[in-house]
C-alpha positions as CSV (number, residue, x, y, z in Angstrom):
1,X,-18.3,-51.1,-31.7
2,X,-21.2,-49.7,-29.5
3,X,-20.8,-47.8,-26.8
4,X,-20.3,-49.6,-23.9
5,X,-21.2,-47.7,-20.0
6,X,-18.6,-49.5,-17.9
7,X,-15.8,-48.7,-20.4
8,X,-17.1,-45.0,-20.3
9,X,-17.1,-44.4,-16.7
10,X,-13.5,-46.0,-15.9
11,X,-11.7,-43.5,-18.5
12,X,-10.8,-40.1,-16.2
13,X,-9.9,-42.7,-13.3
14,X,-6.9,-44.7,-15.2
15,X,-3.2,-44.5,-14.1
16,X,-1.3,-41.1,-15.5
17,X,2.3,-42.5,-16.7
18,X,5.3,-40.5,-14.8
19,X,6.2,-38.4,-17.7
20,X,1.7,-36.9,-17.1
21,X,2.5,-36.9,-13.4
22,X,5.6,-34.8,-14.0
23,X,4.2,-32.3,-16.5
24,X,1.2,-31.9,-14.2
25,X,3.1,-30.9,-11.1
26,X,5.5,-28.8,-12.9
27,X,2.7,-26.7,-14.0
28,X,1.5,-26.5,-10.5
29,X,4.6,-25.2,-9.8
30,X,4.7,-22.8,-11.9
31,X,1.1,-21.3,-11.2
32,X,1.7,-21.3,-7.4
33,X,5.0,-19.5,-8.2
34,X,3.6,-16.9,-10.7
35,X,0.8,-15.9,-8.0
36,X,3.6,-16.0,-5.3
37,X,5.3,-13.3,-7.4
38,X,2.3,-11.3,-8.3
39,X,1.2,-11.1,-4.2
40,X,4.7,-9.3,-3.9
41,X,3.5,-6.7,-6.2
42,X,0.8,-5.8,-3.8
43,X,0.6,-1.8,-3.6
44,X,2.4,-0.1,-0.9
45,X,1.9,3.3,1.1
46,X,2.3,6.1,-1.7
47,X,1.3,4.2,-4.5
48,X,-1.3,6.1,-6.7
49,X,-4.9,4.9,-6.8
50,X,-8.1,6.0,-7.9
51,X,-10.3,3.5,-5.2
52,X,-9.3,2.0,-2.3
53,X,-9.9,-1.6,-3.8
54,X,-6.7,-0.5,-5.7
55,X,-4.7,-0.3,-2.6
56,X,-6.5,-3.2,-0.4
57,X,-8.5,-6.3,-1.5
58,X,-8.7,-6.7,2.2
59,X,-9.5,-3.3,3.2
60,X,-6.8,-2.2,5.6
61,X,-5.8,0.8,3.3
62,X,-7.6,3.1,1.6
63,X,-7.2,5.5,-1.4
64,X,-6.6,9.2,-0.3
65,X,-8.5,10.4,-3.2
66,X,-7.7,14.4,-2.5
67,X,-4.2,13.5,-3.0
68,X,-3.0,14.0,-6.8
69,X,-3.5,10.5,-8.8
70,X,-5.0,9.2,-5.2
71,X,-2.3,7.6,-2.5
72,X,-2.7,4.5,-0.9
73,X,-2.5,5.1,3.0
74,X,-3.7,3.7,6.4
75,X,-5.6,6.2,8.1
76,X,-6.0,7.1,12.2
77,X,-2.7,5.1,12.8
78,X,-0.7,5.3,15.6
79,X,2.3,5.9,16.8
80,X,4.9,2.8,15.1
81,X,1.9,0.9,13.9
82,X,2.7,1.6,9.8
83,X,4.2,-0.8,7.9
84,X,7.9,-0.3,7.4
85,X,7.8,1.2,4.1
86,X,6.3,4.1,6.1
87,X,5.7,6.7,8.6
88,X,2.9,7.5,10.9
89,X,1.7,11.5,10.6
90,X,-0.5,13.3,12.4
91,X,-1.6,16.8,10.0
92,X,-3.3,19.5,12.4
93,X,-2.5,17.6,15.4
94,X,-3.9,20.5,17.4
95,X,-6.3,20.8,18.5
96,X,-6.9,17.5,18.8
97,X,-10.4,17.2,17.6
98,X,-9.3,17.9,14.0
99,X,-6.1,15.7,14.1
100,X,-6.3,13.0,11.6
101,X,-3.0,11.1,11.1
102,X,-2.1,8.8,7.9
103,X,1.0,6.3,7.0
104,X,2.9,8.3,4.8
105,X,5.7,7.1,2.6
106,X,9.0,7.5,3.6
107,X,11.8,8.4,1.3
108,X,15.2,9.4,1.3
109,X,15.2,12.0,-1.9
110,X,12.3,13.3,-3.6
111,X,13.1,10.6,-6.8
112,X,12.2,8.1,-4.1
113,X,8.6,9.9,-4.6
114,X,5.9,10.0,-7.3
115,X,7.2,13.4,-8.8
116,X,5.6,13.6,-11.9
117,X,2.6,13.5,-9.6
118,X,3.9,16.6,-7.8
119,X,5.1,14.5,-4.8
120,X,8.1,15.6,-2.9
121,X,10.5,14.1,0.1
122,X,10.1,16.0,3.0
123,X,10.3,16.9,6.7
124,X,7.2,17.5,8.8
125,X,9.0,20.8,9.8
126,X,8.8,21.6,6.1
127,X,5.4,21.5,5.6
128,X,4.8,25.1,7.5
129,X,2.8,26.0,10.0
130,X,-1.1,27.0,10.5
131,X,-2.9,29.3,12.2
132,X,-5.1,28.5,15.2
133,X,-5.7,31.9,16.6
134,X,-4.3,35.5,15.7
135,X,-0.5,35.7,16.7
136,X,-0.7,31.5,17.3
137,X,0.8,29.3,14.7
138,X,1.0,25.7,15.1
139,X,2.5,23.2,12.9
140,X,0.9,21.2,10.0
141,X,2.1,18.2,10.8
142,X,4.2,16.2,13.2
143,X,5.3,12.6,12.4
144,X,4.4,10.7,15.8
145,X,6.6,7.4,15.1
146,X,8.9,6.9,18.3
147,X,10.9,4.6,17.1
148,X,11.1,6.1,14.1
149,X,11.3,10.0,14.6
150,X,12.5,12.4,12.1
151,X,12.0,10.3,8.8
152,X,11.1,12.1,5.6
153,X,8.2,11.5,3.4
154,X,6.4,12.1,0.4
155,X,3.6,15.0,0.6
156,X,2.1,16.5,-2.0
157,X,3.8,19.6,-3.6
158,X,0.7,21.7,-3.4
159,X,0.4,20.8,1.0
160,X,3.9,22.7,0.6
């Protein structure tokens, strides 16, 4: 037997039996499931990084990489514009030309935070104040969520 060209080209179109067709879409089903569940272990706000490609394929976060072990923020947001899993803070909001503000984390407890980073859950109150001119302190930070005022968050310990 010689080979024979219309034979040849007629093989990869020929009818799959159920049992291929079943097979074949069950392992479609399980690919497009396995990818569904690795998107919903895309990192959040407070995650630990070491470039912003670890935080956003897409760019819409960066890596704070002055923060212990990096964290995974969105910077210049404002006010209610971070995602749920987190807070909008403005540090040095005065005066206003050195005001940056960042989504920050929120968290309940400080094991809600990366402590063995040095991380800790706190209140903007609890971060201290600065000083902008002899006898005129003004606060580090002020969370500027208005629907969401007064939630706690994880800052690094050494910010403290």
């Amino acid at each position: 037997m010689g080979f024979h060209p219309r034979l040849a080209l007629s093989a990869p179109f020929t009818y799959a039996p159920a049992a291929m067709r079943l097979v074949a879409f069950l392992t479609f089903a399980l690919v497009a499931l396995l990818a569904g569940l690795g998107a919903g272990c895309a990192p959040v706000i407070g995650d630990d990084c070491g470039d912003s490609v670890d935080c956003s394929v897409n760019g819409d976060r960066i890596c704070d990489v002055a923060q212990p072990a990096g964290y995974c923020t969105i910077q210049s947001c404002e006010p209610d514009t971070c995602p749920d899993d987190a807070v909008c803070v403005r540090f040095r909001p005065e005066p206003s030309r050195l005001a940056q503000a960042w989504c920050m984390k929120v968290c309940e407890e400080t094991d809600d935070c990366r402590e063995d980073d040095g991380y800790l859950c706190v209140l903007d109150t609890e971060l201290g104040d600065f000083e902008v001119e002899p006898g005129i302190e003004l606060p580090i930070a002020i969370t500027i969520d208005v629907e969401r005022p007064g939630r706690r968050f994880c800052a690094a310990a050494a910010d403290l």
